[in-house]
N, C-alpha and C positions, 0 to 999 in steps of 0.2 A: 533449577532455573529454566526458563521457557524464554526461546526468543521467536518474535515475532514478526513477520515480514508484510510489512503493510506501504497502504499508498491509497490516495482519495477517502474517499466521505465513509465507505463501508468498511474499507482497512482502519480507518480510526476508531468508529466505533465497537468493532472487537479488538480494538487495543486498548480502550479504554473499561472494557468491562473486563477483560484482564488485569488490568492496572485496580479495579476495583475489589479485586479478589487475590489478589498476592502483591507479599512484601516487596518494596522498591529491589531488594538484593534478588528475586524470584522471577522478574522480567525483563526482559533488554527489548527495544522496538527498532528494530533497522528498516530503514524508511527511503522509500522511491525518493530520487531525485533528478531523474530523465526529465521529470517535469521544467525542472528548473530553466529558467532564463534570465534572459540582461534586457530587461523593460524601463522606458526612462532613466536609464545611465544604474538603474538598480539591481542587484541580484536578489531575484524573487523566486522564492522556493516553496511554492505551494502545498506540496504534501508536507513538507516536513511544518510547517505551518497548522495545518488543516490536524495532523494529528498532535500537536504541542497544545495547539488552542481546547481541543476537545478534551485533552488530560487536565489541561486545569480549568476546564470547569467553563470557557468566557466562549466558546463556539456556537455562531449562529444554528440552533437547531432547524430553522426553518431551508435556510437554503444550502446547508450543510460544510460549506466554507464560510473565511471569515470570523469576523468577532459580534456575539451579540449586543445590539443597543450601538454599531455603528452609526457614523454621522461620514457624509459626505462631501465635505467642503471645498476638499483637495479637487475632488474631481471634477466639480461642477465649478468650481475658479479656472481649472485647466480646460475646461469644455469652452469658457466665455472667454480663452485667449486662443481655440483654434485647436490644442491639443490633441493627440492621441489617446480618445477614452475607450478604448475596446476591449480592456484588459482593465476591473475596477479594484481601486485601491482605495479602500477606506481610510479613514482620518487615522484612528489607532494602528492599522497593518500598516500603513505607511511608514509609521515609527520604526515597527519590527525591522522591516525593508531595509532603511534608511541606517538604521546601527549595525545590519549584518553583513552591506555595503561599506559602511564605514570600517568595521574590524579586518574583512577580508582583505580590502585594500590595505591593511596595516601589515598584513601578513601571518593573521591567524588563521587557520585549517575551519571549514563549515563544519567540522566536528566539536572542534571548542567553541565555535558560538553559537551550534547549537547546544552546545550546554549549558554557555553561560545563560542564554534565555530562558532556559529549561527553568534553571537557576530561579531565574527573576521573578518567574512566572508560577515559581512554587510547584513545578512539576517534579514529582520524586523519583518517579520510576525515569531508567537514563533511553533516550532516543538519540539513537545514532544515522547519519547520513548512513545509504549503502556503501557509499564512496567518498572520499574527499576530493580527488579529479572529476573533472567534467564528463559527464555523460548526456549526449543528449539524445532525446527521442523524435526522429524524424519519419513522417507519417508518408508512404509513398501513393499517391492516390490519382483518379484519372483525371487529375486537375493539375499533377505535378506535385513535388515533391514538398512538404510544409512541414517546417518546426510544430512543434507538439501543440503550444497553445494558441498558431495560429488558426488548428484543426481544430482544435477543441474547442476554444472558447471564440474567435473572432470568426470564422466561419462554422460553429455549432454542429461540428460531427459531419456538414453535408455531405463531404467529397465523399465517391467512394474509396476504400483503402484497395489496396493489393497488395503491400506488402509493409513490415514494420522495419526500420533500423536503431540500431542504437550508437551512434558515434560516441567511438571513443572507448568504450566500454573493451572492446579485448584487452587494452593497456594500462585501460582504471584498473588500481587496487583496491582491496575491500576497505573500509575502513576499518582504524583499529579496534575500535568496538565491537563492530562486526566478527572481526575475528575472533579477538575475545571472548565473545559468546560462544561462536563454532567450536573453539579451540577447550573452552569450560569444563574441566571437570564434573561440575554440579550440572553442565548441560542435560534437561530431561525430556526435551522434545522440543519441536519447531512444528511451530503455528505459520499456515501461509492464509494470511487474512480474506476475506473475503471481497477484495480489490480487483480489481480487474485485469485480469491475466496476462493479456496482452499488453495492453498501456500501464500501467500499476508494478505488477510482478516481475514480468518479464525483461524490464532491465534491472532489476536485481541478480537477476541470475546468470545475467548476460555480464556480471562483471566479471573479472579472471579468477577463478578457484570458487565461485558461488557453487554453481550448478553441479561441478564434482564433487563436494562437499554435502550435496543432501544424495547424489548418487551415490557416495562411498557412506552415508550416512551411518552412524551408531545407534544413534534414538531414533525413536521414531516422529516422521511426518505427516502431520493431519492438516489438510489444507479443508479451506469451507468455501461451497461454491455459492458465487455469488447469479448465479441463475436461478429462479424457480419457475416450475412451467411454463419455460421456455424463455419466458423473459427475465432483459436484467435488471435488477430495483432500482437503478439508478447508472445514469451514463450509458457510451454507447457498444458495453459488450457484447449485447446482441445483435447489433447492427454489424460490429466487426467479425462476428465468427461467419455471418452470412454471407458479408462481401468477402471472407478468404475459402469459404466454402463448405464450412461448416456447419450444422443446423445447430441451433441453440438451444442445449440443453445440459443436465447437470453428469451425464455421460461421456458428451464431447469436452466438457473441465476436468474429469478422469482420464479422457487419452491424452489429454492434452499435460498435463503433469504424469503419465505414464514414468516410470523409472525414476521418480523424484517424491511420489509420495506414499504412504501406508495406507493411510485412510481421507475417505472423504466424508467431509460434514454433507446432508445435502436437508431442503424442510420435506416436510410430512407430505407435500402435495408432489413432490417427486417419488415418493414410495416404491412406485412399481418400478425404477431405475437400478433395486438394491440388486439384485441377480445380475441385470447385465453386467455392472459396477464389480462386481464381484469375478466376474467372470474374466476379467483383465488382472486380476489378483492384487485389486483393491478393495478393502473394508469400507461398507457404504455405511454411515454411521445416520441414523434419523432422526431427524429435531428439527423444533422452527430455529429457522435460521434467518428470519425478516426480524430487525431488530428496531421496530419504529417508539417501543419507549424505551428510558434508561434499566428497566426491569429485565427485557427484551435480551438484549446485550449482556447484561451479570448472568443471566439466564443460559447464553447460549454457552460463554466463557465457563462456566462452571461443567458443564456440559462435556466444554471438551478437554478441561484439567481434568476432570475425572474419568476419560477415556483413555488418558495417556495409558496406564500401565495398560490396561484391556487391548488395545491395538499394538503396542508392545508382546504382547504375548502371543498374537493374533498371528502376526507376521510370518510371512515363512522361513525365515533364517532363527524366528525366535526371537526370546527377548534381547533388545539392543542397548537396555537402561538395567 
């Protein structure tokens, strides 16, 4: 079994070429939820969304959230009474929204409903929140301190950042899934998705007992950066490593998971990275890693199922599977 730690448009897409390549019992996807917030009286969970939608199949490929062949009606009825449209809610996400609001409020865990959706939606392989408590991602920037999607989406990445928080998170517990997985038997590796490290991953591992868990790690971890020369395919990774003072590259996503992973995925066009990479006593593993068809994605996931023993053995303590 493999689990996976993903968040945004590039964590779903090698969750889902995972998911295309192993049995639902073979995967487990524990998934960012710092994103989450209470938008129009709603609990809106974007990643865990963004990656549900893209396993079964109905995810807008074009702007990589969302559902495709959405329709807007919600919106633009809310806009012609004065509403808060900065944050868009299509006709069918809205639905999602609106029943995962209604459950929670009844007193079910975001773990059961995200299953039961999962359920609905004819997703096999199981997708677990990181957490069941609140975490959220607050952006500290020189503009003042901003909830995650007011950074991201309603002000579009402008501020600059200085620093990241994650409320909440020392006294979130993982979820049981989550555990679950860590805790597996059959555990044969951990994938950190190609998401983005800072906003994405990193309150993953900012929940209590994450981050010791792949440092006390058994199997081994291959994370895939989501940089390629320099830039980052999507979203503002590379904005962020420059305003915290890092140059952006597939080197600075090796120091930056130093003592948490084995190996790095990185593409072809970062090559001449494998030495230095190696030289922190990380395995640079080479492959395109831009996953722009669903080929793309099967391609890379296969890629790095079939590295697992190879970077298992690779390791300096030896094999850990």
């Amino acid at each position: 079994m493999i689990l996976a730690l993903a968040g945004g448009v590039g964590g779903a897409k090698l969750a889902k070429g995972l998911a295309d390549i192993l049995a639902p019992d073979e995967l487990t996807i524990a998934v960012n939820t710092g994103d989450d917030f209470v938008h129009l009286g709603l609990h809106v969970s974007p990643d865990l969304d963004t990656v549900m939608y893209t396993l079964a199949g109905i995810n807008n490929p074009t702007q990589g959230w969302g559902i495709a062949g959405e329709t807007w009606n919600f919106m633009q009825a809310l806009e012609t009474i004065g509403g808060e449209t900065w944050f868009n809610l299509g006709d069918r996400d809205l639905a999602t929204n609106v029943e995962r609001t209604h459950r929670l409020a009844g007193g079910e865990t975001l773990s059961a409903v995200t299953e039961r959706l999962c359920t609905r939606l004819k997703v096999q392989h199981r997708v677990v929140p990181m957490s069941d408590e609140p975490v959220r991602t607050l952006v500290h920037t020189q503009a003042g301190v901003l909830p995650f999607q007011d950074y991201f989406v309603r002000l579009r990445s402008e501020p600059v950042v200085t620093r990241l928080e994650f409320a909440g998170a020392q006294t979130a517990r993982m979820s049981e899934g989550l555990r679950a997985a860590l805790d597996s038997a059959t555990l044969a590796a951990i994938v950190i998705c190609p998401s983005n490290p800072y906003l994405s991953v990193a309150p993953i591992l900012a929940v209590a007992g994450v981050r010791e868990a792949l440092e006390q790690r058994r199997v081994p971890v291959i994370a895939v950066s989501p940089i390629v020369a320099g830039q980052a395919l999507k979203g503002p990774a590379a904005k962020i490593m420059r305003e915290l003072g890092s140059e952006p590259s597939s080197l600075e996503i090796a120091r930056y998971y130093l003592g948490l992973i084995d190996a790095l995925a990185i593409d072809r066009a970062d090559a001449a990275l494998v030495d230095p990479i190696g030289a922190l006593g990380i395995q640079a593993l080479v492959t395109k890693t831009i996953m722009t068809e669903p080929d793309h994605r099967i391609d890379l996931a296969k890629y790095i199922v079939d590295n697992v023993c190879a970077v298992a053995a690779q390791t300096a303590n030896g094999p850990r599977i």
